[in-house]
C-alpha positions as protocol buffer text, in pm:
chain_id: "A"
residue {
  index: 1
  type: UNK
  ca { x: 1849 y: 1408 z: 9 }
}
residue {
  index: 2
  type: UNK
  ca { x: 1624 y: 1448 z: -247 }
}
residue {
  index: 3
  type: UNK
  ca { x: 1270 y: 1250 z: -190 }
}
residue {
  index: 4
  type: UNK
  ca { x: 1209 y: 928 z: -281 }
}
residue {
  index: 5
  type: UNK
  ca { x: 971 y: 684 z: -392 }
}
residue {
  index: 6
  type: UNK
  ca { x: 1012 y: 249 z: -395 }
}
residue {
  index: 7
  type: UNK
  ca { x: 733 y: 71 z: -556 }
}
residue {
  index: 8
  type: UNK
  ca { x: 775 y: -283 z: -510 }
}
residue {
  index: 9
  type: UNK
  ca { x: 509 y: -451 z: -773 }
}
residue {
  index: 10
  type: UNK
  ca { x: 456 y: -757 z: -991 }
}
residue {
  index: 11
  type: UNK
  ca { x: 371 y: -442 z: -1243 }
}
residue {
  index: 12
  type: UNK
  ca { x: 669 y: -236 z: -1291 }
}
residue {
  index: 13
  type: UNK
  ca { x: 546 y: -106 z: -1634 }
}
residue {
  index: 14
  type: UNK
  ca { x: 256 y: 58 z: -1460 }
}
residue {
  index: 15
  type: UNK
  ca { x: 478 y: 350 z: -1367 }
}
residue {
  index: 16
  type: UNK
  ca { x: 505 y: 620 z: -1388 }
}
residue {
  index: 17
  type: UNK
  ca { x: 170 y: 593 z: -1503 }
}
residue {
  index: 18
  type: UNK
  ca { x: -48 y: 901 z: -1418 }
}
residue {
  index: 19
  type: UNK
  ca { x: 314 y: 1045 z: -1217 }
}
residue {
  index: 20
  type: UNK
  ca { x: 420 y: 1084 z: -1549 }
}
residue {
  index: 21
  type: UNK
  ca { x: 225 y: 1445 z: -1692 }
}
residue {
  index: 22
  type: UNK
  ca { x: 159 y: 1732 z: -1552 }
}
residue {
  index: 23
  type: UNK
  ca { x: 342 y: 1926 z: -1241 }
}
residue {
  index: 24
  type: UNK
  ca { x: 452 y: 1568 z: -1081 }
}
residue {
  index: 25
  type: UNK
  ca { x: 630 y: 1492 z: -1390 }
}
residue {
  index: 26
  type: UNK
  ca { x: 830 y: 1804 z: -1392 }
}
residue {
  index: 27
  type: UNK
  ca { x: 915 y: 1798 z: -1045 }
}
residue {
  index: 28
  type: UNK
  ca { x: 1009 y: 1469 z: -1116 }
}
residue {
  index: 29
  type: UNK
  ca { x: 1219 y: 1581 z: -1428 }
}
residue {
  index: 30
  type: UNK
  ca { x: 1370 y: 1840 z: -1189 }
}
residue {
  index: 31
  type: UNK
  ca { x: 1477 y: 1624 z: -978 }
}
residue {
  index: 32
  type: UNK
  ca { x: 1240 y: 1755 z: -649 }
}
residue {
  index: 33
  type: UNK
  ca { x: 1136 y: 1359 z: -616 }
}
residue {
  index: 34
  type: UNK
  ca { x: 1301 y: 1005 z: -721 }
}
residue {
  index: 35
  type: UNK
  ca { x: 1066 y: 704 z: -823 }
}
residue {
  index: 36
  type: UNK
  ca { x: 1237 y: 363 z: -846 }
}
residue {
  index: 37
  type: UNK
  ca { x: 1048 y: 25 z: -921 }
}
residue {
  index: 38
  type: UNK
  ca { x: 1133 y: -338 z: -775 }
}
residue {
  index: 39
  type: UNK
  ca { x: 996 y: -615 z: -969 }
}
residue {
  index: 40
  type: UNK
  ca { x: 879 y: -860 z: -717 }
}
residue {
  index: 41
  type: UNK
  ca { x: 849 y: -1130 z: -969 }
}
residue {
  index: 42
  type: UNK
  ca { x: 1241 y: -1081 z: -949 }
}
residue {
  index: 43
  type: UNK
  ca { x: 1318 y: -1258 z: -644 }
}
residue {
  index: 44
  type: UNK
  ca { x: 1127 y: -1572 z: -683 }
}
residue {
  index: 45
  type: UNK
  ca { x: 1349 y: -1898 z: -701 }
}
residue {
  index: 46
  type: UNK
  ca { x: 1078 y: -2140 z: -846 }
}
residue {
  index: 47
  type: UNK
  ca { x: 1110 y: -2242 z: -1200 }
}
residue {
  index: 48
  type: UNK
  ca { x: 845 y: -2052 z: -1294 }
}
residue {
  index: 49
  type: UNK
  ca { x: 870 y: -1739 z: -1120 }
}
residue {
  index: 50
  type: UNK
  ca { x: 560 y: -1839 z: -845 }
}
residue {
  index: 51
  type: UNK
  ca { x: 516 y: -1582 z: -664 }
}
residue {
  index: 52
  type: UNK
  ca { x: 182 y: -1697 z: -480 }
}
residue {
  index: 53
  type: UNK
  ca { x: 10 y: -1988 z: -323 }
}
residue {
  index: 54
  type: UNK
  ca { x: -321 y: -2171 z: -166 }
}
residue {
  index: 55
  type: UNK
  ca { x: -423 y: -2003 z: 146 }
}
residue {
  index: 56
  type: UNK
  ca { x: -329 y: -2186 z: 497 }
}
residue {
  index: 57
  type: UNK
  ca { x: -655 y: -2362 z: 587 }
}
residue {
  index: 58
  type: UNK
  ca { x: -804 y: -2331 z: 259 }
}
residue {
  index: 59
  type: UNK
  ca { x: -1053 y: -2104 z: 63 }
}
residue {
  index: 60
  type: UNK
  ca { x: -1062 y: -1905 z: -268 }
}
residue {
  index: 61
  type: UNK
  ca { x: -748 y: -1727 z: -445 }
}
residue {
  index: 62
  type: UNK
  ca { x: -382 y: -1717 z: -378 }
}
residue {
  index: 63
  type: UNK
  ca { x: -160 y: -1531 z: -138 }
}
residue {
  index: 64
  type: UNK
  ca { x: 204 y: -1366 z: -197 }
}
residue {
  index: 65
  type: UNK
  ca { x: 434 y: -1595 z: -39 }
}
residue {
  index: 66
  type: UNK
  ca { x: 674 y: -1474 z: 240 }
}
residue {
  index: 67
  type: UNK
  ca { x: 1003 y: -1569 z: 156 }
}
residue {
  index: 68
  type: UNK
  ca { x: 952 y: -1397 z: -202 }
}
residue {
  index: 69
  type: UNK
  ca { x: 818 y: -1027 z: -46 }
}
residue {
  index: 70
  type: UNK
  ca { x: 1026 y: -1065 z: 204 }
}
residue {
  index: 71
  type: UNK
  ca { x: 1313 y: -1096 z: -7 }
}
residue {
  index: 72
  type: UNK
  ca { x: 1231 y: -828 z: -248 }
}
residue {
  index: 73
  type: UNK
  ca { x: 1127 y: -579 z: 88 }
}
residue {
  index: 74
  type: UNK
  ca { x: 1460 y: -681 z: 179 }
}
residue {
  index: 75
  type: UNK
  ca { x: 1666 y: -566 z: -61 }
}
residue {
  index: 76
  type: UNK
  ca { x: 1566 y: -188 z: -65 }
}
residue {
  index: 77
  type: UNK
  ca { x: 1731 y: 44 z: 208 }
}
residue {
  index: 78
  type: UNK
  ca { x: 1484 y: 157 z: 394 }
}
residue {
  index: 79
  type: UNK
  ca { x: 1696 y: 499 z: 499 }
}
residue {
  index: 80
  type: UNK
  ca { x: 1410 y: 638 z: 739 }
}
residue {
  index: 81
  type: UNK
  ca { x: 1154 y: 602 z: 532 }
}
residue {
  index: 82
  type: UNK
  ca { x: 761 y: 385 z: 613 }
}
residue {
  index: 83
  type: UNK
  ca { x: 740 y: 136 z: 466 }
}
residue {
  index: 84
  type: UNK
  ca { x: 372 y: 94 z: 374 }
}
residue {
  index: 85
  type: UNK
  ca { x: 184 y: -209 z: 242 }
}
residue {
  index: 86
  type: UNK
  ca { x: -152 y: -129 z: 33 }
}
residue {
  index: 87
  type: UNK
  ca { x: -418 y: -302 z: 106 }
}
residue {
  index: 88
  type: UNK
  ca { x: -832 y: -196 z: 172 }
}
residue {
  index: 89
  type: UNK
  ca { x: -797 y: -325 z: 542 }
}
residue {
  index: 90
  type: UNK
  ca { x: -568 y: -90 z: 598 }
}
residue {
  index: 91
  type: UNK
  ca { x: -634 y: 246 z: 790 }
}
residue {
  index: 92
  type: UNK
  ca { x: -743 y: 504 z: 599 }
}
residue {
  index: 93
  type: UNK
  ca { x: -477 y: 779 z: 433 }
}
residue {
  index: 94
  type: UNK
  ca { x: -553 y: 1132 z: 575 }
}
residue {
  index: 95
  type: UNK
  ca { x: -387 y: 1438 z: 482 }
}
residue {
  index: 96
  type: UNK
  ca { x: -215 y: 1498 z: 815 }
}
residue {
  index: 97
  type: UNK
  ca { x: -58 y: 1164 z: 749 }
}
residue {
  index: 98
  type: UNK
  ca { x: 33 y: 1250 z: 389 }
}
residue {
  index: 99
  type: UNK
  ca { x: 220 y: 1544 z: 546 }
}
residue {
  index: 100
  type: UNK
  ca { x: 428 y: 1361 z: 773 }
}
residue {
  index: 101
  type: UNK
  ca { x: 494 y: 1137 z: 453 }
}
residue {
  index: 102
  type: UNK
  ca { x: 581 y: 1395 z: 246 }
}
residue {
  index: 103
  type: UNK
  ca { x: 813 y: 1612 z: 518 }
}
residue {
  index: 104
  type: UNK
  ca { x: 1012 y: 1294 z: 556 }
}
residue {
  index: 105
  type: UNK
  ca { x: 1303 y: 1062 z: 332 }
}
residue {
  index: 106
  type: UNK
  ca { x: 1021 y: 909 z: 72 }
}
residue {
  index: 107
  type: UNK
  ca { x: 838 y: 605 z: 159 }
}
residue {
  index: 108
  type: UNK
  ca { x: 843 y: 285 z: 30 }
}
residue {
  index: 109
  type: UNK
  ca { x: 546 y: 88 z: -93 }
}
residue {
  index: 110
  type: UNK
  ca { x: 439 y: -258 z: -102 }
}
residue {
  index: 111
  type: UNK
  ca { x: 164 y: -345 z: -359 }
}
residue {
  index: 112
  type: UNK
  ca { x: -93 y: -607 z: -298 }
}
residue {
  index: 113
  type: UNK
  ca { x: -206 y: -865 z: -500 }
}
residue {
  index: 114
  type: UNK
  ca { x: -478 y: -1160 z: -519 }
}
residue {
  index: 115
  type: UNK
  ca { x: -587 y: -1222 z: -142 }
}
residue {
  index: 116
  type: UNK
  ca { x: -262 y: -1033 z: 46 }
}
residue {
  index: 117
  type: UNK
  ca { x: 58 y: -1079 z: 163 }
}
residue {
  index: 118
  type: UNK
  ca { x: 156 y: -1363 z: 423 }
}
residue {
  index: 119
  type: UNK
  ca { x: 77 y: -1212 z: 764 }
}
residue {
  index: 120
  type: UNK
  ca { x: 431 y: -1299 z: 906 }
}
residue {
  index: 121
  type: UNK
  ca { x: 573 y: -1063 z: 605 }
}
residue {
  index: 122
  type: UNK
  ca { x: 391 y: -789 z: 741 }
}
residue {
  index: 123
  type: UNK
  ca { x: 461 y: -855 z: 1129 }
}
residue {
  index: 124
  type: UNK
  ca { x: 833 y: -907 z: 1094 }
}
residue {
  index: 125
  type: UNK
  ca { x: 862 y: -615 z: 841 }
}
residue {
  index: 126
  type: UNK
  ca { x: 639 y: -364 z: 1074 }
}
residue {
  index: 127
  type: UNK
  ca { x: 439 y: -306 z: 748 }
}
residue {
  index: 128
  type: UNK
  ca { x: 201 y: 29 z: 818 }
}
residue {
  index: 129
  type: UNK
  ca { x: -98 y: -109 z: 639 }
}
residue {
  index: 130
  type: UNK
  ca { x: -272 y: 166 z: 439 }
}
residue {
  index: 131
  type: UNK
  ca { x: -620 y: 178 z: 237 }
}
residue {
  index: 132
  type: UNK
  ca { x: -704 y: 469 z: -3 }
}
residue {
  index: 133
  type: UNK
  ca { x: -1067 y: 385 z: 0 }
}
residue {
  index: 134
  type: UNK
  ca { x: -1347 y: 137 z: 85 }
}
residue {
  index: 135
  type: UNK
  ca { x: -1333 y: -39 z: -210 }
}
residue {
  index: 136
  type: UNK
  ca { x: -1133 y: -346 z: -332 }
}
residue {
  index: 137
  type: UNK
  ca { x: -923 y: -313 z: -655 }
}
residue {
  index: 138
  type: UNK
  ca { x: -691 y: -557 z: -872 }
}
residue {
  index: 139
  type: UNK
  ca { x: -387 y: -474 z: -712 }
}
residue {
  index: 140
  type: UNK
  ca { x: -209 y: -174 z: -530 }
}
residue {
  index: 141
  type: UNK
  ca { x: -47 y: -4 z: -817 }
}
residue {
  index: 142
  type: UNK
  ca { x: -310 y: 236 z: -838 }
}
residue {
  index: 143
  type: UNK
  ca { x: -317 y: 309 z: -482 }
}
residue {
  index: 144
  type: UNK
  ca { x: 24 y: 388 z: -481 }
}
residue {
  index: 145
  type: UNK
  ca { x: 67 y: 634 z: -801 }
}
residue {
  index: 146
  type: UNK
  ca { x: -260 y: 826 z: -560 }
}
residue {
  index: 147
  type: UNK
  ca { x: -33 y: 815 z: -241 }
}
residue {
  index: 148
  type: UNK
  ca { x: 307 y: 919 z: -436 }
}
residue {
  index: 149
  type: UNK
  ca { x: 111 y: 1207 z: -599 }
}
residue {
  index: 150
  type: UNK
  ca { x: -47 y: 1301 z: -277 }
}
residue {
  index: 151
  type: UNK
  ca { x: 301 y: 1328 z: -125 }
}
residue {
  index: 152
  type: UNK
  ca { x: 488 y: 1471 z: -417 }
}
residue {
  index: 153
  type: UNK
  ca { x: 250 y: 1798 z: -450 }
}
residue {
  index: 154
  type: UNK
  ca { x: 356 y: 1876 z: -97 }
}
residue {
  index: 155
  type: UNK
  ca { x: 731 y: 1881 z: -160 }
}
residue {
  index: 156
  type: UNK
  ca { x: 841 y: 2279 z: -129 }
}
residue {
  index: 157
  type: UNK
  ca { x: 867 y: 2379 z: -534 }
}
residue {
  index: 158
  type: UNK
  ca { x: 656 y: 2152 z: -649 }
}
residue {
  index: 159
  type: UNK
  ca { x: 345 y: 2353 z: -719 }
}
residue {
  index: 160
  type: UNK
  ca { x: 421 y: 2714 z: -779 }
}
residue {
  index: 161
  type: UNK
  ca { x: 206 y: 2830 z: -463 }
}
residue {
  index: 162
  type: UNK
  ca { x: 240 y: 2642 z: -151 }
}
residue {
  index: 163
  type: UNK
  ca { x: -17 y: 2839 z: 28 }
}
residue {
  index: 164
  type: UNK
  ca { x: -273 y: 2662 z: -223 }
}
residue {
  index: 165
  type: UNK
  ca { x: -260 y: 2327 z: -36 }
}
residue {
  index: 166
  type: UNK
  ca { x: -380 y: 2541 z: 302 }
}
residue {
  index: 167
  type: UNK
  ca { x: -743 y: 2580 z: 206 }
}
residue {
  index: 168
  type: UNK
  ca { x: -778 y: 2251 z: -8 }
}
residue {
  index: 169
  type: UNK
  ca { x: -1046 y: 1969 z: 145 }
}
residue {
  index: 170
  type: UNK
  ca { x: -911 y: 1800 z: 452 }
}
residue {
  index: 171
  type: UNK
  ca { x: -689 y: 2052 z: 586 }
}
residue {
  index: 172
  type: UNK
  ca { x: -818 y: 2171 z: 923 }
}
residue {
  index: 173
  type: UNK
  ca { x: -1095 y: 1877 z: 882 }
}
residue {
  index: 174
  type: UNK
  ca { x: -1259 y: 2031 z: 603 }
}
residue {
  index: 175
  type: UNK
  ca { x: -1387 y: 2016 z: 262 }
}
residue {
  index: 176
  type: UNK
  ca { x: -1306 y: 2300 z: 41 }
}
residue {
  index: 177
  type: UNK
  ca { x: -1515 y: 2558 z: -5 }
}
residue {
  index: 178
  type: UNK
  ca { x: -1691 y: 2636 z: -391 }
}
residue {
  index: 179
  type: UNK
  ca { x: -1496 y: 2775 z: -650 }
}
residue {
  index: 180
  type: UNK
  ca { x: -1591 y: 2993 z: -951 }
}
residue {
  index: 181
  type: UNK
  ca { x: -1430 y: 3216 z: -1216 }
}
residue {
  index: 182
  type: UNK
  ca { x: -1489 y: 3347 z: -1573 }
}
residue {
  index: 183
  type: UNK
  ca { x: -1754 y: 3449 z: -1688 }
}
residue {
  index: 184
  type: UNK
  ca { x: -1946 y: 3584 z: -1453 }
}
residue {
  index: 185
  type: UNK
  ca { x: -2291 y: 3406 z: -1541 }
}
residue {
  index: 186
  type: UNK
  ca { x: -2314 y: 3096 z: -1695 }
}
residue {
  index: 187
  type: UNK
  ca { x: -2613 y: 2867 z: -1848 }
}
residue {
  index: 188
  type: UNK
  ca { x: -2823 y: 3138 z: -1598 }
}
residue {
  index: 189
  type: UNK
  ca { x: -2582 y: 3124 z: -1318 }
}
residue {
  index: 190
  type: UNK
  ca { x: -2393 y: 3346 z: -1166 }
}
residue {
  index: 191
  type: UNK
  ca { x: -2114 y: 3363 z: -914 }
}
residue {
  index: 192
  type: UNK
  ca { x: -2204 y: 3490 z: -560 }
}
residue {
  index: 193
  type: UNK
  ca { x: -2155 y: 3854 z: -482 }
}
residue {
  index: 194
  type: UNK
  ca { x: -1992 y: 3848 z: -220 }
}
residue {
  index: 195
  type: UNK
  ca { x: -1695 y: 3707 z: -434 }
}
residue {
  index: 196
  type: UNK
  ca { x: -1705 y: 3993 z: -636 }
}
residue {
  index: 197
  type: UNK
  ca { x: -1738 y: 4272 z: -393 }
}
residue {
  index: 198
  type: UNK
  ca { x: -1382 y: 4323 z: -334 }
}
residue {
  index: 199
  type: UNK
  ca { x: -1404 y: 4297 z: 63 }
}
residue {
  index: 200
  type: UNK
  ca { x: -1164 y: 4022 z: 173 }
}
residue {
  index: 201
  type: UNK
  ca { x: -1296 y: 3960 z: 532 }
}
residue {
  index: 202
  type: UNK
  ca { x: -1608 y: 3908 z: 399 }
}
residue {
  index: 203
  type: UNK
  ca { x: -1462 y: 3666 z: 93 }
}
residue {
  index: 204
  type: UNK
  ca { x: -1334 y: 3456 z: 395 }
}
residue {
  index: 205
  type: UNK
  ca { x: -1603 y: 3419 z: 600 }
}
residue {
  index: 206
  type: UNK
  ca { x: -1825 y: 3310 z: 279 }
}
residue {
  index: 207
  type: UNK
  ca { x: -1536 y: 3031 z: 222 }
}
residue {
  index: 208
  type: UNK
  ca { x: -1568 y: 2966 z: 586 }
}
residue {
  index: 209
  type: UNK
  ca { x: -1911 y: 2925 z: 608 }
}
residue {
  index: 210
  type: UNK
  ca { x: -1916 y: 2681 z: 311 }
}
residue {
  index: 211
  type: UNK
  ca { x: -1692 y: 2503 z: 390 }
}
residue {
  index: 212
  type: UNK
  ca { x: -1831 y: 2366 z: 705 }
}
residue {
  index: 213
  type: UNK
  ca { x: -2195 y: 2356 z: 565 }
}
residue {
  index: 214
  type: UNK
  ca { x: -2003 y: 2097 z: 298 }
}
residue {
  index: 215
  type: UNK
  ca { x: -1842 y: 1906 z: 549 }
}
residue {
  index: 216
  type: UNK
  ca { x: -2189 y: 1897 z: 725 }
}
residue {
  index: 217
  type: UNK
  ca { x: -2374 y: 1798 z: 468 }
}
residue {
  index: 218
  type: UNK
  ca { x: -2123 y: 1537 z: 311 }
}
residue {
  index: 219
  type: UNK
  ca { x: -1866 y: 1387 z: 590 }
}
residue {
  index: 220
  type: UNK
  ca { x: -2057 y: 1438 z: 922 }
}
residue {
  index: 221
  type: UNK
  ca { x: -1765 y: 1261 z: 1011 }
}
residue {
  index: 222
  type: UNK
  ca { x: -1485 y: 1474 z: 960 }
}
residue {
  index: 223
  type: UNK
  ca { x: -1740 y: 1799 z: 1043 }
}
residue {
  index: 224
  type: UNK
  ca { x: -1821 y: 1603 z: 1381 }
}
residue {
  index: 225
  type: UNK
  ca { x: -1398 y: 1593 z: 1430 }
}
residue {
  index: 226
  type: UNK
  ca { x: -1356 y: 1965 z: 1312 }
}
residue {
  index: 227
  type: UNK
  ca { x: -1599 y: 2018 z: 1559 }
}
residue {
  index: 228
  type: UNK
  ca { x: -1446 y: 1865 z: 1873 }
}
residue {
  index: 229
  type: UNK
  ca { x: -1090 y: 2002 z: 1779 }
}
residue {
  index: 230
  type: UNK
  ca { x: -1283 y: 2343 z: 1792 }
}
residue {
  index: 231
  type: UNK
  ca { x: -1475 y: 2322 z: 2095 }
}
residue {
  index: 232
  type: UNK
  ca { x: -1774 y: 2398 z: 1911 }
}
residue {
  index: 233
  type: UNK
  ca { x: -2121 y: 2172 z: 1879 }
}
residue {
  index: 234
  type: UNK
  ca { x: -2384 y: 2281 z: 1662 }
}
């Protein structure tokens, strides 16, 4: 079963968007992965396509009526797959969870717009809620074309080295280490020795070592969770 991707939207012309170039686009054109849109729009029965409305118990901005997303949720098979609503309350994405995404069916995503999606949608549906950041954008199209990607790269022939996604930031709790190449200096730097000395143990440790002085130094966070899964304090 080849892996697939539902985008249910108001914005169905946003795809494939940035899923269109590059390696996603010609795993895509190789048929490794399957994107399919659902117009949301689509299943509203009111003259004029509403798909919104006023907030129970008042306040600013409009929220996606139930019997609309429902309907549109509704009508896609779910065939194993999460079914994931976008939103920036949701908890955070994390590369273990991308995995699991990506070693699965496909998922199927529900993009937010204006202040959310009736509650009862996302009870009755057992919608995973999902945020790709602490920040608040326009809608979840974006947010989904960064999840599908993040997926899609894991799927066995996509990239033409799988053992490249084993070092990359977030795997094992990390941030990836530096990276350098040609020339050797540049603007009056120059790349460490030790990457140049030909002696792979020591190559290792140097990508070790930076890495968790990174993590350190940036996401205390994840170095403080790298940490405990180590059995190491510092």
């Amino acid at each position: 079963m080849t892996w697939t991707a539902t985008v249910l939207t108001l914005f169905p012309e946003a795809f494939p968007g940035a899923l269109g170039v590059s390696l996603i686009d010609s795993a895509h054109r190789n048929g490794l992965w399957a994107l399919e849109t659902v117009d949301i729009r689509s299943f509203s029965r009111h003259k004029h396509a509403s798909v919104d409305d006023t907030p129970a118990g008042g306040g600013p901005g409009m929220v996606l009526r139930p019997d609309v997303a429902a309907a549109a949720i509704d009508s896609v098979p779910r065939d194993g797959r999460a079914l994931i609503y976008l939103t920036p309350r949701g908890k955070p994405v994390s590369q273990a969870r991308v995995r699991e995404w990506a070693q699965g069916p496909g998922v199927i995503l529900f993009c937010g717009r204006f202040e959310g999606l009736d509650q009862r949608v996302i009870d009755s549906r057992e919608m995973e809620e999902v945020s790709v950041g602490d920040a608040v954008l326009a809608g979840g199209e974006i947010p989904a074309q960064y999840l599908i990607e993040a997926c899609v790269r894991l799927i066995p022939g996509v990239l033409g080295k799988m053992a490249s996604t084993e070092d990359e930031s977030f795997e094992g709790d990390l941030l990836e280490y530096p990276q350098y190449t040609r020339p050797r200096e540049w603007e009056g730097q120059v790349i460490p020795d030790v990457l140049l000395s030909g002696d792979h143990g020591k190559v290792d440790q140097w990508r070790q070592d930076q890495a968790e002085a990174l993590t350190e130094r940036r996401r205390p966070d994840l170095f403080e969770r790298y940490q405990r899964r180590n059995g190491e304090t510092r």
